[in-house]
C-alpha positions in Angstrom: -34.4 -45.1 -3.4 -35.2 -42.9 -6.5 -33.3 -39.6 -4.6 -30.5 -42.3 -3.2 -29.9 -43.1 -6.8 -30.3 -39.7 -8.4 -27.8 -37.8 -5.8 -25.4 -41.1 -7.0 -25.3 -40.1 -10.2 -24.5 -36.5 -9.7 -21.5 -37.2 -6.9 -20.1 -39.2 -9.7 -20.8 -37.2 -13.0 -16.8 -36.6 -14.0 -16.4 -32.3 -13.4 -17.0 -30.5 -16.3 -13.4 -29.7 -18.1 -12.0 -26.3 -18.0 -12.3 -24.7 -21.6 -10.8 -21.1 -21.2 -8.0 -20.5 -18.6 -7.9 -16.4 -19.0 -5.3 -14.4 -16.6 -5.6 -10.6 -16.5 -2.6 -8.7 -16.2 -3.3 -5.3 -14.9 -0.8 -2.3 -15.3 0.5 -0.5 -12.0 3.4 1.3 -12.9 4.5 4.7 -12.4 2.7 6.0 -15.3 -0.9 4.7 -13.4 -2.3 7.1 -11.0 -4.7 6.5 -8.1 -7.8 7.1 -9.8 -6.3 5.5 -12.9 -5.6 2.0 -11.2 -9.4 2.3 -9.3 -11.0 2.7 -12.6 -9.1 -0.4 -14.5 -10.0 -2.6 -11.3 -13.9 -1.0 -11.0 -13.8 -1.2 -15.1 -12.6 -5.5 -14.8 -15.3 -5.6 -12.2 -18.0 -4.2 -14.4 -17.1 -5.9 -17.7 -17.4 -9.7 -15.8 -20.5 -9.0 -14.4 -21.8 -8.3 -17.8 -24.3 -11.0 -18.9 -22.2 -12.2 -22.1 -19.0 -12.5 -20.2 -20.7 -14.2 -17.1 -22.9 -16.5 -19.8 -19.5 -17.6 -21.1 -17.1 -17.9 -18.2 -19.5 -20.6 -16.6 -20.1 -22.2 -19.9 -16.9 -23.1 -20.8 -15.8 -23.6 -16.8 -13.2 -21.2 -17.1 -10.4 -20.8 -14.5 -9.5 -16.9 -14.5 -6.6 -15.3 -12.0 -5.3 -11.3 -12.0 -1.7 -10.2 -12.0 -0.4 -6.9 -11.0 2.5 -5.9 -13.4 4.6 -2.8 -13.2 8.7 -2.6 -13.2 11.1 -5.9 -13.7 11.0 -8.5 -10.6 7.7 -6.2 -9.6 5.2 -9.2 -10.9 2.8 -10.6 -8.6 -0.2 -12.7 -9.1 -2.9 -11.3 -6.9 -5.7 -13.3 -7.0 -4.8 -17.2 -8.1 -6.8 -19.1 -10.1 -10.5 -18.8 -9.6 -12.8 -21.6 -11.4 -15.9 -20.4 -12.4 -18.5 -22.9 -11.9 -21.3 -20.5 -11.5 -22.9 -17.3 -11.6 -22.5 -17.0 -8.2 -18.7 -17.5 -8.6 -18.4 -14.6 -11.4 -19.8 -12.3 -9.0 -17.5 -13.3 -6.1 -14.6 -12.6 -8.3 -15.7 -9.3 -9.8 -16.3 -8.5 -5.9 -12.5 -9.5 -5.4 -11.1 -7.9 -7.9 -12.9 -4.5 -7.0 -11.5 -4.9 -3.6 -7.8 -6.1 -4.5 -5.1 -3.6 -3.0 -2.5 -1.9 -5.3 1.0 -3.7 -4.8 3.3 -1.0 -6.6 3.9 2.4 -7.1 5.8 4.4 -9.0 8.2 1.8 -11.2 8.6 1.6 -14.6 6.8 -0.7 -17.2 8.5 -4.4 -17.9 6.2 -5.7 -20.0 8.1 -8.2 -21.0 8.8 -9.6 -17.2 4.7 -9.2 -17.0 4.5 -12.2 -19.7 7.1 -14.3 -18.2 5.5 -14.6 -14.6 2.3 -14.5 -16.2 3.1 -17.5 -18.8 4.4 -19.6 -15.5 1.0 -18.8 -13.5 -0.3 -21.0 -16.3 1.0 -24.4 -14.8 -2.2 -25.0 -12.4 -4.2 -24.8 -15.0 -2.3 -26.4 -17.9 -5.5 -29.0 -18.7 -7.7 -26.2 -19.8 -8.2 -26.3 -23.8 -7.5 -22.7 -24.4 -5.3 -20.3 -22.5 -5.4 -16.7 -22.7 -3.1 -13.6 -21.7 -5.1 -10.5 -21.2 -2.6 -7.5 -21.2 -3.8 -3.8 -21.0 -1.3 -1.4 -20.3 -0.5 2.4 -21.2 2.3 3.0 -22.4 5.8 0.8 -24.1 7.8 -1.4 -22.3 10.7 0.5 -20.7 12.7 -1.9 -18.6 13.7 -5.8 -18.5 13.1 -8.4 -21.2 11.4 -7.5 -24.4 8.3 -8.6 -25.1 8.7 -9.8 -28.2 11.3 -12.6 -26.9 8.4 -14.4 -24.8 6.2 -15.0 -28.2 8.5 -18.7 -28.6 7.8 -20.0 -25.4 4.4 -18.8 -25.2 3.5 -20.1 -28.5 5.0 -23.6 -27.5 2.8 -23.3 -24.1 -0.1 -22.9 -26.3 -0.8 -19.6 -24.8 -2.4 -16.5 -26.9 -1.8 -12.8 -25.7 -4.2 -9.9 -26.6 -4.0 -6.1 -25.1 -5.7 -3.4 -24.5 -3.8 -0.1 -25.3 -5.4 2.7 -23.5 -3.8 5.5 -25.5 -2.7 8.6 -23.7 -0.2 10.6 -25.2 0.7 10.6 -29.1 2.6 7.5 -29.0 0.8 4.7 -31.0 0.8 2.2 -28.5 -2.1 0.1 -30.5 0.6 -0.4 -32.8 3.5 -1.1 -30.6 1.1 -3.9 -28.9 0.2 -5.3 -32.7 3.8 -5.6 -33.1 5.9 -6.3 -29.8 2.9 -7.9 -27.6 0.4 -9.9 -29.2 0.7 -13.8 -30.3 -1.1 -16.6 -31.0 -3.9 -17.7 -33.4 -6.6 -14.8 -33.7 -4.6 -12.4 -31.6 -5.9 -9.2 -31.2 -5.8 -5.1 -30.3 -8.6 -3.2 -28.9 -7.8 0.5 -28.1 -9.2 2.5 -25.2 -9.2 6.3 -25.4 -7.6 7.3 -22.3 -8.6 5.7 -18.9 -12.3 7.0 -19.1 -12.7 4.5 -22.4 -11.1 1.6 -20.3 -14.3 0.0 -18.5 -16.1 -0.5 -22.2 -13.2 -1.4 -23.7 -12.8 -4.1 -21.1 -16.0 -5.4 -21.3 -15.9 -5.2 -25.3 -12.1 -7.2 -25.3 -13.7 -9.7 -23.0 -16.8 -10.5 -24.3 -14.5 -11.2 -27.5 -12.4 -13.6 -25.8 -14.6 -15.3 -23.4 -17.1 -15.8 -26.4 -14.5 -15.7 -29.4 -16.4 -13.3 -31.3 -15.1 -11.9 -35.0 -15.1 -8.2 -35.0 -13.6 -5.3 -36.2 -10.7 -3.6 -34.3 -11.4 -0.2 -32.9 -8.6 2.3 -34.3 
């Protein structure tokens, strides 16, 4: 009777709620070269099987999906929304996202287009409390919509954008991201050196927004 009434109880526990809906939007353009794409996918991999990010995911019962982003109309999300319940599903998901096939090549860079498909993915998951955008990308927006005319909408869907600039050339793209890309309360900028600087970058942005940390920017 004791187990009878026990296994009652859990079947009708209400589900935990979904605190932190986070989608990762992954640059493929033209600019993005074969190892280059392997070693942001292996690097997204890496950084959620990290303890902190793992720890935090299934703590706050986080749904997380991946778009691929690269030239306007060249948007697609990849893997849909993934709740993470358990360890067991952060591991599955890291083991997805190191095997998900590259959609484009060779197109240009809408970043723009990237947050409008990305800001409509949201509508599954529209209950969780807090709802992230995590762009990295390498270089400015070059074709479609301009970033900076999604920060209205995205605002009023409650939805905050960070990015992670991985700098390769002498453009500044930290500070195109701080000022074109970014929104929401406590957005932020973390800078990767060039592609090798990408998988701890990633794991440093986040272990920052899984786990809201305070820290200082890397210039």
């Amino acid at each position: 009777m004791y187990r009878f009434f026990a296994l009652f109880l859990i079947l009708s526990a209400p589900a935990r709620a979904c605190d932190l809906a986070l989608l990762l939007a992954v640059d493929v353009s033209g600019s993005v070269d074969k190892q280059e794409y392997r070693t942001q996918m292996d690097g997204l991999a890496l950084a959620l099987r990290d303890g902190i990010v793992a720890d935090a995911l299934v703590e706050q019962q986080a749904q997380v999906s991946l778009v691929q982003w690269t030239g306007a109309s060249r948007q697609r999300q990849t893997i849909p929304w993934t709740a993470m319940q358990s360890y067991q599903d952060v591991l599955r998901l890291a083991d997805m996202i190191e095997n998900d096939p590259r959609v484009w090549r060779n197109y240009s860079t809408a970043i723009g287009e990237a947050l409008l498909v990305s800001r409509v993915a949201f509508g599954p998951v529209a209950s969780c409390t807090r709802k992230v955008i995590d762009v990295s990308g390498d270089g400015v927006s070059n074709e479609g919509i301009e970033p900076a005319t999604q920060r209205a909408d995205l605002n009023a869907d409650g939805i905050t954008v960070n990015a992670l600039a991985i700098e390769t050339d002498d453009v500044d793209l930290t500070g195109y991201f701080f000022e074109n890309l970014i929104t929401g309360p406590g957005a932020f900028v973390v800078t990767a050196n060039g592609f090798a600087d990408y998988p701890e970058q990633i794991k440093r942005k986040l272990q920052r927004e899984t786990t809201r940390q305070v820290t200082s920017l890397r210039k």
